[in-house]
N, C-alpha and C positions, 0 to 999 in steps of 0.2 A: 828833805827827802820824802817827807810824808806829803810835799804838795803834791808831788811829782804821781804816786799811786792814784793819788784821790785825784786830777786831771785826768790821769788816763781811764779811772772808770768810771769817771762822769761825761768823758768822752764816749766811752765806749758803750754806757746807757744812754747818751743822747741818740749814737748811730746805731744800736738795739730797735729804740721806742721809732725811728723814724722807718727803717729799714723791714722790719718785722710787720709793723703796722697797716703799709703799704700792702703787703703780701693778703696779712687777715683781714684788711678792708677788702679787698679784693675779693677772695673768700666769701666774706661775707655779703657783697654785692650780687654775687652771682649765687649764692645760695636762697635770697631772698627773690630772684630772678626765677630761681627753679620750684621756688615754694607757689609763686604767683601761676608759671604757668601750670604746676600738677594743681592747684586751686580750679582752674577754667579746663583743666582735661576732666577733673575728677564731675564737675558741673556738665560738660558735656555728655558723660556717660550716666549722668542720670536721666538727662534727656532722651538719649540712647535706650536709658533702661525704662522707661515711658513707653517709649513709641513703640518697645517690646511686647512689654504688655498688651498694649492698645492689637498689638497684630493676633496676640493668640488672646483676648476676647473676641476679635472679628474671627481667627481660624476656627475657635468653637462654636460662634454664630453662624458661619460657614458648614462645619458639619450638621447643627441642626437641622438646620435651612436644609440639608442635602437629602437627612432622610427624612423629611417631610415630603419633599418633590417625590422620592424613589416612593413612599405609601402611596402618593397623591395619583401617580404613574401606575402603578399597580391597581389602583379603586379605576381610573379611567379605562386600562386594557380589561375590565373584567364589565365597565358602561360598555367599551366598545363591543364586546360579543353580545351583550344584549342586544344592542343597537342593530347589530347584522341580522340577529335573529328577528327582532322585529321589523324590520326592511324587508327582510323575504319573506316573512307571514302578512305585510301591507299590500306589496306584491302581488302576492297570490289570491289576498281579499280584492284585490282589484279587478286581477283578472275573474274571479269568480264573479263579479259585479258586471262586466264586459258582458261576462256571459248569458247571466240572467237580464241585463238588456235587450241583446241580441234575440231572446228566445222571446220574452214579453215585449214587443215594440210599443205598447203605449206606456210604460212603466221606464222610466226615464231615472235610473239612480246614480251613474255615472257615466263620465263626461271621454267618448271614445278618444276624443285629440289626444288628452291627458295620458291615454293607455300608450300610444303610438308614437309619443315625445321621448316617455320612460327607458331609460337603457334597461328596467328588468324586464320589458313587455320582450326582449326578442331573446335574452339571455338567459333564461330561465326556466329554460321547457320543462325541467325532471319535475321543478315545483307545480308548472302549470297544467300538465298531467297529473296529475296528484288530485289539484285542486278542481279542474276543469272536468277531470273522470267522477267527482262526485256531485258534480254540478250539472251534467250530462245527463245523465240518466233521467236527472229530475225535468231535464227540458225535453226526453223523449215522452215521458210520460204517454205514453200512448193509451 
């Protein structure tokens, strides 16, 4: 009688160990499957977390860069009104030059073609009355 117990649980822990085992190898198989891949996602998101970085030192390299140009823009529009003003005070020395030619014919100081090429020589009368009215008088000289 006592074989008969000890057969059936020695039966019943052989089909336990084989039946069970199956199950938690399994288990086990795909839990080491799941470890491997969060291994290569967790590696890719450091990569990820790299090229992050790398974007917002270039976004802050970016905004410096931006207000350098916006000063840079701002120092130029304030050249450029120089530059307009001294365009129409060259201008007008030139036409004043014209002028004092015209009046002295052997005194040769600029060069009439030059004045007649000029888009200010015909654009520009308010300045060349201005200039030519004080440059006048000097060649009435009477």
């Amino acid at each position: 009688m006592r074989a008969r117990p000890l057969l059936l649980s020695v039966s019943l822990a052989a089909a336990a160990i084989t039946m069970p085992g199956c199950i938690v190898e399994d288990i086990r198989d795909q839990m080491v499957l799941i470890n491997e891949q969060m291994t290569q996602i967790d590696a890719h998101l450091v990569a990820v977390d790299r090229r992050l970085e790398k974007l917002d030192t270039i976004d802050t390299s970016l905004e410096s860069i931006d207000t350098s140009l916006t000063t840079v823009d701002q120092e130029l529009d304030g050249i450029a009104v120089t530059l307009t003003a001294l365009d129409k005070h060259l201008a007008s020395l030139r036409r004043t030059l014209s002028n004092i030619d015209s009046t002295i014919p052997f005194l040769k100081l600029s060069d009439d073609e030059e004045v007649e090429d000029t888009p200010e020589a015909g654009g520009e009368d308010a300045d060349a009355g201005e200039v030519s009215g004080e440059a006048d008088p000097a060649s009435d000289g009477n």
